[in-house]
NUNUBA-875110 format. One record per atom (N, C-alpha, C): residue number from 1; x, y, z. Coordinates in pm, whole numbers, plus 50000, padded with zeros to 5 digits. Layout:
N
<NUM; <X; Y; Z>> ...
END
This chain:
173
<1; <80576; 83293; 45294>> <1; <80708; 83351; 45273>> <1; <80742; 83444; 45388>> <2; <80898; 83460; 45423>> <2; <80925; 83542; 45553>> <2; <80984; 83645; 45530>> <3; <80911; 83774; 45544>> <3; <80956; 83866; 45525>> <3; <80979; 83955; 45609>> <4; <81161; 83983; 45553>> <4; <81275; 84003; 45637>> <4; <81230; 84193; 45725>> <5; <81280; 84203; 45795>> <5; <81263; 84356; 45875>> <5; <81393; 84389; 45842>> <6; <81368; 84575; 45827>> <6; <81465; 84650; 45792>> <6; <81490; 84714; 45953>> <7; <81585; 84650; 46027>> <7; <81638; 84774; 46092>> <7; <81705; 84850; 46099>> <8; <81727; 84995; 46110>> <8; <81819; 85039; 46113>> <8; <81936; 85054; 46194>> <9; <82073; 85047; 46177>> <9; <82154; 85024; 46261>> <9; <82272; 85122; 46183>> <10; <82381; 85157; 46287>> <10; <82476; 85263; 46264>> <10; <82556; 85184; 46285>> <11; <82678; 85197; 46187>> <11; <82811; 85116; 46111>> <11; <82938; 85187; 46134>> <12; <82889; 85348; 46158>> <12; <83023; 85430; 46229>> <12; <82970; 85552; 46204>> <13; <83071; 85593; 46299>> <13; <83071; 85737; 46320>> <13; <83130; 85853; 46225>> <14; <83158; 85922; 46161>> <14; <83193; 86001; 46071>> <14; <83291; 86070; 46126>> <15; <83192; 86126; 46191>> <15; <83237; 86315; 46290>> <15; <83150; 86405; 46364>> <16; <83148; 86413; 46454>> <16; <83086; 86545; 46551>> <16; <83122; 86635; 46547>> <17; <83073; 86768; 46573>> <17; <83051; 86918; 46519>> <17; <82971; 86936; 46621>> <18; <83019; 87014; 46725>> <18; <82899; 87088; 46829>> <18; <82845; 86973; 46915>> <19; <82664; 86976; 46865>> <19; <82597; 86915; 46907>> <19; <82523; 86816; 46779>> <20; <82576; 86797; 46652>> <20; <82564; 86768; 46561>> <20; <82673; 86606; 46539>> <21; <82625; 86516; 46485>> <21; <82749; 86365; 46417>> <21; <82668; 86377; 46334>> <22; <82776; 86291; 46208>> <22; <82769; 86255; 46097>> <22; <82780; 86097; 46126>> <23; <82655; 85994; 46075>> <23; <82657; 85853; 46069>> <23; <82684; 85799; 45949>> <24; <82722; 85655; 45957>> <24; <82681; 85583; 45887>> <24; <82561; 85457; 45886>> <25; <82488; 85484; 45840>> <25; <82318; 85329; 45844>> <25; <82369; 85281; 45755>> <26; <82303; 85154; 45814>> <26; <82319; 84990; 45719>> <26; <82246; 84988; 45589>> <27; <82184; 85119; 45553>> <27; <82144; 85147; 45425>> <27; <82229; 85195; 45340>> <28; <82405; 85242; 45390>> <28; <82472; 85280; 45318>> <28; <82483; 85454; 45323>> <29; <82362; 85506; 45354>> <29; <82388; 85678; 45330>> <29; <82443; 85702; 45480>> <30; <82548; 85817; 45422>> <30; <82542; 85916; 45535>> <30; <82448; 85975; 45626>> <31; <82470; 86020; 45719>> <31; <82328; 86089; 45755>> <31; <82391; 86196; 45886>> <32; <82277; 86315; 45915>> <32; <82383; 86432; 46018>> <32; <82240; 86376; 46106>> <33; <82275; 86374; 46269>> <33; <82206; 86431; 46367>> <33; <82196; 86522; 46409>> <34; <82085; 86622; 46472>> <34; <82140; 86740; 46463>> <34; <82066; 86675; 46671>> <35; <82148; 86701; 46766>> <35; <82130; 86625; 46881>> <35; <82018; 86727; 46959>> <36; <82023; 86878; 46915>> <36; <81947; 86963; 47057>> <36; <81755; 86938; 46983>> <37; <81805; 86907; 46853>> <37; <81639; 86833; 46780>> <37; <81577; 86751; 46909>> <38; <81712; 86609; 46894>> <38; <81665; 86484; 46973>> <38; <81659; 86472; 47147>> <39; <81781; 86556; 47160>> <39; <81732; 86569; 47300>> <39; <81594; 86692; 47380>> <40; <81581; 86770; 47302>> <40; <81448; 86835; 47295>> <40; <81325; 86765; 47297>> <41; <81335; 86656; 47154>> <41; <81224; 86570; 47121>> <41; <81206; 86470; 47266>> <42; <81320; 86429; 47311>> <42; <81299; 86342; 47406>> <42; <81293; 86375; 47551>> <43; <81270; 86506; 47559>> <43; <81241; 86593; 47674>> <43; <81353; 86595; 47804>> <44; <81529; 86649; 47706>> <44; <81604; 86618; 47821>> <44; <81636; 86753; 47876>> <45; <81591; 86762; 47992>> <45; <81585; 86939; 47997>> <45; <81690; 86913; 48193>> <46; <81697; 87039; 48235>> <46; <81797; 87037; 48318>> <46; <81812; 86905; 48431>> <47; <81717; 86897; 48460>> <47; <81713; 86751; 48566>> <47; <81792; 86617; 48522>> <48; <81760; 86621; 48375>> <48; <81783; 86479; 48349>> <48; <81916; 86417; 48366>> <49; <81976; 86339; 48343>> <49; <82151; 86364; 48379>> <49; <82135; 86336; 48219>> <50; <82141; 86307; 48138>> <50; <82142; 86321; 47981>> <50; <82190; 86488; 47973>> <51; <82120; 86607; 48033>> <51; <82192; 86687; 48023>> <51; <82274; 86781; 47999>> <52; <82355; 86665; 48056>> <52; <82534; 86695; 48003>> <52; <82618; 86707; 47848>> <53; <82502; 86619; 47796>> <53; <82515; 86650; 47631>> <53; <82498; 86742; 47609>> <54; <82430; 86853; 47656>> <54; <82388; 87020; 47569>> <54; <82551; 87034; 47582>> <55; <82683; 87029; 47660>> <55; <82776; 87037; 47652>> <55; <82857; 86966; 47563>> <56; <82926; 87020; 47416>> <56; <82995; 86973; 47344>> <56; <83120; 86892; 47311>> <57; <83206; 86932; 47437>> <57; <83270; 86837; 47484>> <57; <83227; 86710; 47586>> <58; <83129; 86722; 47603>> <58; <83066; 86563; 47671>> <58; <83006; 86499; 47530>> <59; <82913; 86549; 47495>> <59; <82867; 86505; 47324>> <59; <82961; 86413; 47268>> <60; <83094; 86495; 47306>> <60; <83222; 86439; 47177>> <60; <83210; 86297; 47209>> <61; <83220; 86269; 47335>> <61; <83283; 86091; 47383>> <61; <83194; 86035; 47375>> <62; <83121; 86029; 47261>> <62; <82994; 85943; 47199>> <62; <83052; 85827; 47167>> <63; <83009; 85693; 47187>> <63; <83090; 85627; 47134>> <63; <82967; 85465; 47030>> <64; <83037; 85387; 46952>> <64; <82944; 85295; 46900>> <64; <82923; 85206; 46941>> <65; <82830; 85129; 46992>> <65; <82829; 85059; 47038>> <65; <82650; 84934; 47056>> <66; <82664; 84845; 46984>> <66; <82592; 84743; 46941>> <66; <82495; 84841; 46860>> <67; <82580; 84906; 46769>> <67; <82499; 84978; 46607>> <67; <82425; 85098; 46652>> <68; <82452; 85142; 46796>> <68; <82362; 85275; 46792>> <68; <82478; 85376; 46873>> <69; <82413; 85497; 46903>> <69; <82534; 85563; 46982>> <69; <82481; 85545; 47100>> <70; <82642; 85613; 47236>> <70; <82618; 85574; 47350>> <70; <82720; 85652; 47399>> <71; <82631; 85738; 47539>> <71; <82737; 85782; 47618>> <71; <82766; 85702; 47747>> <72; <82872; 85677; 47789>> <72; <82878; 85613; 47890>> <72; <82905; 85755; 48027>> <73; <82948; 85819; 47970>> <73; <82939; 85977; 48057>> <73; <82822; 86038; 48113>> <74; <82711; 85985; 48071>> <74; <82581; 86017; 48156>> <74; <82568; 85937; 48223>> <75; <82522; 85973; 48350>> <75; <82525; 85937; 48516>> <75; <82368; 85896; 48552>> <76; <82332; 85777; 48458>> <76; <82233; 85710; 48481>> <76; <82207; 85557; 48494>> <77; <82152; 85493; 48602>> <77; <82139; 85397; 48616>> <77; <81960; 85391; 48611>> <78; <81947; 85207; 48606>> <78; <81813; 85149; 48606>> <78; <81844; 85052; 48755>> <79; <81716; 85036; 48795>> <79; <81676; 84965; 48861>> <79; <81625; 84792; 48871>> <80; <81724; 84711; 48909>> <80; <81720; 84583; 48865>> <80; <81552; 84531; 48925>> <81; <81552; 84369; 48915>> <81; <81408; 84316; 48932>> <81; <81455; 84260; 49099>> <82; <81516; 84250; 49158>> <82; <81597; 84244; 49294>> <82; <81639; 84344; 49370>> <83; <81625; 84509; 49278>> <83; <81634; 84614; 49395>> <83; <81748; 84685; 49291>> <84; <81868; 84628; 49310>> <84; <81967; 84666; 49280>> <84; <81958; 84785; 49180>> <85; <82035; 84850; 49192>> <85; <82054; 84953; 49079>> <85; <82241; 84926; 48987>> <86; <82219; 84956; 48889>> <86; <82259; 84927; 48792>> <86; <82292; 85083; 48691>> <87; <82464; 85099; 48637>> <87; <82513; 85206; 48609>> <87; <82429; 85145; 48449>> <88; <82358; 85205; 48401>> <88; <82377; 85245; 48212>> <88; <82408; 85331; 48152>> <89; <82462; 85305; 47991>> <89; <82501; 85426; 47943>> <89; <82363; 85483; 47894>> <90; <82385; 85660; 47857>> <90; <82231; 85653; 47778>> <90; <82264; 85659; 47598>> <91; <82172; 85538; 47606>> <91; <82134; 85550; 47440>> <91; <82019; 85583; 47367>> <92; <82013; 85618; 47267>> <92; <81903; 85622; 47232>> <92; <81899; 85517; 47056>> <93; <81778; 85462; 47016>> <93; <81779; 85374; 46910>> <93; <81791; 85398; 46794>> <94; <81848; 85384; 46692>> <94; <81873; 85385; 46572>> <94; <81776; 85423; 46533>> <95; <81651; 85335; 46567>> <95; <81517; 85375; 46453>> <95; <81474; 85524; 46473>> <96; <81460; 85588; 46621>> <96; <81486; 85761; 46653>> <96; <81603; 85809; 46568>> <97; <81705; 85799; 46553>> <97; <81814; 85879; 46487>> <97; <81788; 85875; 46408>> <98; <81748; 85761; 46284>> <98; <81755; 85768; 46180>> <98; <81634; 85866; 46144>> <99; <81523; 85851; 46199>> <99; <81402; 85953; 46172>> <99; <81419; 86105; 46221>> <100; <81508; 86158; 46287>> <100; <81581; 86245; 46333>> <100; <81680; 86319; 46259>> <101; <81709; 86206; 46133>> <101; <81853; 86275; 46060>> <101; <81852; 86337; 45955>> <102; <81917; 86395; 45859>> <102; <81909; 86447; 45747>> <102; <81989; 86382; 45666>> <103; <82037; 86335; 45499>> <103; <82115; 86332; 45423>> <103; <82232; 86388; 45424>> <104; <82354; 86326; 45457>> <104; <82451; 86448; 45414>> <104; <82494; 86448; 45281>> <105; <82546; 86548; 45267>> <105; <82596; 86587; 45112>> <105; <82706; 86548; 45097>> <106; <82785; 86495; 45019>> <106; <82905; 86445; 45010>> <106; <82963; 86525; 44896>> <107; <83065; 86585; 44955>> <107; <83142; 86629; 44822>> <107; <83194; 86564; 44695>> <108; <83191; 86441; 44680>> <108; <83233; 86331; 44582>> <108; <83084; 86366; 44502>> <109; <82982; 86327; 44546>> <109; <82822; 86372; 44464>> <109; <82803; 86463; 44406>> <110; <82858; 86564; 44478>> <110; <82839; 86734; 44456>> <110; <82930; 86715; 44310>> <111; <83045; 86668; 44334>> <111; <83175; 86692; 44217>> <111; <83097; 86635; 44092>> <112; <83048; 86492; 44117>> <112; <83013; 86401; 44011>> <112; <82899; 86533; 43948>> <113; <82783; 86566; 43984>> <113; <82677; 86656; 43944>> <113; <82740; 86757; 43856>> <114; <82848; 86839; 43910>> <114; <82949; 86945; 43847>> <114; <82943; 86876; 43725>> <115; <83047; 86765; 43719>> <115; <83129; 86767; 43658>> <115; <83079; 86739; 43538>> <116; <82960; 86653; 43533>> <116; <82844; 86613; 43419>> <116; <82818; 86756; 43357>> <117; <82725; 86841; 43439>> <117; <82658; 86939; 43391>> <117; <82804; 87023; 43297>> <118; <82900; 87076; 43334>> <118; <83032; 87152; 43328>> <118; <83025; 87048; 43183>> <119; <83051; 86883; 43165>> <119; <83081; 86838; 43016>> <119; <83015; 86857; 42967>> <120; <82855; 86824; 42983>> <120; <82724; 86837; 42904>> <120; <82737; 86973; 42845>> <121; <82770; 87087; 42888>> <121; <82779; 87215; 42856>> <121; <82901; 87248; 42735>> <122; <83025; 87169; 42784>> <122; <83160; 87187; 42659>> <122; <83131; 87073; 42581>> <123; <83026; 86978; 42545>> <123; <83008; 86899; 42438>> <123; <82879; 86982; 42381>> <124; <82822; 87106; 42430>> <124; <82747; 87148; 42349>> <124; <82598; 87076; 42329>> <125; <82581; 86981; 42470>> <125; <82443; 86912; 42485>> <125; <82366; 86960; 42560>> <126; <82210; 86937; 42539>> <126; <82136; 86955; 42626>> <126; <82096; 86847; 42738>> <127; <82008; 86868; 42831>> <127; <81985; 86767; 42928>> <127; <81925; 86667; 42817>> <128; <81837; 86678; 42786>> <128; <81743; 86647; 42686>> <128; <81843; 86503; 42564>> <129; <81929; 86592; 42507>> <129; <82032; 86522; 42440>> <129; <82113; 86368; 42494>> <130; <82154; 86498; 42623>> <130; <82234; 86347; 42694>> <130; <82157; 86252; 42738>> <131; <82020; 86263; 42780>> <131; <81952; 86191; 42785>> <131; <81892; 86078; 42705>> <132; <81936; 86130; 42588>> <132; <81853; 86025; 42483>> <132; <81983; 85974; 42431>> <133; <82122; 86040; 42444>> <133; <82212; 85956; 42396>> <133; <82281; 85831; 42539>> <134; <82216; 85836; 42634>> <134; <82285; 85797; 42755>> <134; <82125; 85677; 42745>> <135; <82062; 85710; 42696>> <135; <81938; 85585; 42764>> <135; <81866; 85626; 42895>> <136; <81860; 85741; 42939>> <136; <81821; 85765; 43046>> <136; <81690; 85846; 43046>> <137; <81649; 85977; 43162>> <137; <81556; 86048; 43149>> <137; <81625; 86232; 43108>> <138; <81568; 86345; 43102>> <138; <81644; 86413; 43094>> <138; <81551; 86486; 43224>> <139; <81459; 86424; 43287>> <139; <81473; 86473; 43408>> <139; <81546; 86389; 43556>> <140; <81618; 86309; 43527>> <140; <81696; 86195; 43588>> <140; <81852; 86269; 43555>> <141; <81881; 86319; 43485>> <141; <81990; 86397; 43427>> <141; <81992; 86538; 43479>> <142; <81889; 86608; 43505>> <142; <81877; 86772; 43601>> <142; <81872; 86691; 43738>> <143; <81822; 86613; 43767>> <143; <81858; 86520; 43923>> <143; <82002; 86560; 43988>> <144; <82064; 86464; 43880>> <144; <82179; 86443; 43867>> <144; <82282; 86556; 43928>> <145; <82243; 86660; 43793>> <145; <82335; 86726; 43774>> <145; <82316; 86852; 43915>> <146; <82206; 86834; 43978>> <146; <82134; 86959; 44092>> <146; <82185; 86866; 44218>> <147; <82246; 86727; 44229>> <147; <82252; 86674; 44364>> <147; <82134; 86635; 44407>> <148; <82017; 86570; 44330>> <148; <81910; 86541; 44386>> <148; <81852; 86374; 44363>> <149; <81969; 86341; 44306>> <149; <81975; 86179; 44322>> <149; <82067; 86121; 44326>> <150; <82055; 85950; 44401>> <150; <82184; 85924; 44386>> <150; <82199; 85834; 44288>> <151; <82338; 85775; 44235>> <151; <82307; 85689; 44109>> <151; <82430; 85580; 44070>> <152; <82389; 85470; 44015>> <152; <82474; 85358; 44004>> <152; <82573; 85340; 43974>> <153; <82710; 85261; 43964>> <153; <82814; 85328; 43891>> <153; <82773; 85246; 43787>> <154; <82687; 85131; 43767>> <154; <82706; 85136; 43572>> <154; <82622; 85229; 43504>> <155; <82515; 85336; 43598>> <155; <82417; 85443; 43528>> <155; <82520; 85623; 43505>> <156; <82622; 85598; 43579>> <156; <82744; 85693; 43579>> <156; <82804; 85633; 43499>> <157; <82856; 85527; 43452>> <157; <82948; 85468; 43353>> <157; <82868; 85513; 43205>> <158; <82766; 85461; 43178>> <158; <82653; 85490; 43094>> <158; <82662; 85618; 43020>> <159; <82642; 85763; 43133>> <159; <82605; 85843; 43062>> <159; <82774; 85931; 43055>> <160; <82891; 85871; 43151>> <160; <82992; 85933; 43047>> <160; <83024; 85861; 42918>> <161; <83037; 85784; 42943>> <161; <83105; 85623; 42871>> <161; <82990; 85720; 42692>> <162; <82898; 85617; 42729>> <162; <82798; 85608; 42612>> <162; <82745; 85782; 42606>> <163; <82659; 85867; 42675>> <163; <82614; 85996; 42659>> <163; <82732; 86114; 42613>> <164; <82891; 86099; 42690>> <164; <82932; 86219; 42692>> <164; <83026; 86167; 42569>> <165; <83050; 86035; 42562>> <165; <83183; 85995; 42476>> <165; <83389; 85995; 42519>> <166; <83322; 86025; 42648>> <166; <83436; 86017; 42761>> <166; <83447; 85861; 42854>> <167; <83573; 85879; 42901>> <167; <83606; 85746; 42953>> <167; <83605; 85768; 43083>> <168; <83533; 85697; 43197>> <168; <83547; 85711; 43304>> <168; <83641; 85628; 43379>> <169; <83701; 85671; 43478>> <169; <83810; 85665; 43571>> <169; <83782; 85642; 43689>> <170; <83776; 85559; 43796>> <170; <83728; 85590; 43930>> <170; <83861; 85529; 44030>> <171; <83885; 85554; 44090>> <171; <84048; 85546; 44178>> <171; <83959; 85566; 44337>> <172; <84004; 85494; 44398>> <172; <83989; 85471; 44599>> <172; <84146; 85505; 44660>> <173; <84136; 85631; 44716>> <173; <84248; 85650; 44757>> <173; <84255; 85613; 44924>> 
END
């Protein structure tokens, strides 16, 4: 049997902050770089023409390109097998970023966690409760409600629907 490889690859860009982007991986999560980590880790110190990234407005014109990022603003070339030299942008690989990145928090998660704990509290339940009326755990439910997992929409349907006795709503604006 052939079993498939996970690579990681970036689907878009979010937003940059400083020396900091927000991604998207082909796993679906968000994720922050924090860049003076990676260019540290990868030893880009004054010589290098990489550089130019400790500067935030060079950072910005990051751009996507075949699933990873890329500046074309750093002033580096390679050396062909004929001599030649050759302009590249510098990139660095997905599989580094992604081991580089953190989770971001999404305010939609944050809300959903609220908004459970906030009903669980005006229906007068415990974790414990909603848990056993939802089919779930009631430590899968303090998860939840703390932002410390993420969760399905039929396991969110579940514990308003069936646990809280509320109807859930979900709208894409």
């Amino acid at each position: 049997m052939r079993q498939s490889i996970k690579i990681p690859r970036i689907l878009k860009i979010n937003w940059t902050n400083e020396l900091s982007i927000s991604v998207v991986f082909n796993n679906g999560e968000s994720r922050i770089i924090d860049f003076r980590k990676v260019l540290k880790k990868n030893n880009v110190d004054e010589k290098s023409p990489a550089h130019i990234l400790f500067d935030s407005k060079e950072f910005a014109k990051v751009e996507l390109v075949g699933n990873t990022l890329s500046w074309s603003n750093v002033e580096q070339s390679i050396t062909m097998r004929n001599g030649e030299r050759m302009k590249v942008p510098y990139e660095i690989g997905a599989d580094v970023l992604l081991k580089y990145s953190q989770p971001e928090k999404s305010e939609l998660s944050l809300k959903i966690g609220e908004f459970i704990r906030e009903a669980r509290l005006s229906s007068g339940l415990t974790q414990q409760e909603l848990a056993l009326k939802s089919g779930t755990s009631r430590i899968y439910i303090s998860k939840i409600e703390n932002d410390r997992s993420d969760m399905e929409i039929a396991t969110l349907r579940k514990i308003i629907e069936t646990g809280l006795g509320r109807k859930l709503d979900i709208s894409i604006k």
